[in-house]
N, C-alpha and C positions, 0 to 999 in steps of 0.2 A: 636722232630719230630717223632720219633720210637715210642714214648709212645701214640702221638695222633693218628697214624697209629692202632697201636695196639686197641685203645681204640672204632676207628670207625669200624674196622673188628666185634672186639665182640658186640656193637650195633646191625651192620649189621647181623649178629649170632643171636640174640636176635628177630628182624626184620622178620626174614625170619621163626623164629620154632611159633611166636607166630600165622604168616596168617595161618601156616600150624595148628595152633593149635584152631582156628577161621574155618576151614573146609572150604579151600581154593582149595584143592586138587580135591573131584570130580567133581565141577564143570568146573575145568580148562581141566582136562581128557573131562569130557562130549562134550566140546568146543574142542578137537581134533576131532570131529564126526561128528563138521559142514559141512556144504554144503560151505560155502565160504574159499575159500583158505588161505586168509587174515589174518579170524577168526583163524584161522589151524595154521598157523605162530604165533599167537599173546598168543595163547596157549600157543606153544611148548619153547618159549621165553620164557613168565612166568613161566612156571614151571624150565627151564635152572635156568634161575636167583634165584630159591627159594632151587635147589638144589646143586647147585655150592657153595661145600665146606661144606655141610652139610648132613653126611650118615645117620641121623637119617629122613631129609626128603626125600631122594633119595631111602631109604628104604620104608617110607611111599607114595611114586609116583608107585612104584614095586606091592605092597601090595591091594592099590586100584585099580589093571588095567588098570594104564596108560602105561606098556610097547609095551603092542602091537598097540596101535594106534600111539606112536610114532613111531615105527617099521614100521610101515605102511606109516607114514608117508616121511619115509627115503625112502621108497619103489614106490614111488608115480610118476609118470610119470608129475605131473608137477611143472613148474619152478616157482619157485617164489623167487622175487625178492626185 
């Protein structure tokens, strides 16, 4: 059970550098700039999930200018839910 745990992480590791590697990144940034809040969430989710656990795209989210609009986003006066 430990080994196929182990086996689906690194997948999932493989998963996540390859969108990034596909140029996944500015357009999901860009899409933090929408006018729909939805879109705004559906982003910020995306990119969570692509960087969770992995410094080398959490580096590459930093690097492209996604920190301030997610900044921005935490900063935002509305609820969404």
């Amino acid at each position: 059970m430990m080994r196929r745990r182990s086996a689906l992480r690194q997948i999932n590791m493989m998963k996540k550098s390859l969108i990034f590697k596909e140029g996944a990144i500015a357009p999901l940034i860009l899409l933090l700039r929408s006018a729909s809040d939805k879109v705004q969430e559906m982003a910020a989710c995306a990119l969570h999930n692509c960087a969770a656990g992995s410094p080398v795209n959490q580096v590459s989210i930093v690097r492209d200018g996604g920190l301030v609009p997610l900044i921005g986003l935490l900063s935002s006066r509305n609820d969404v839910t």
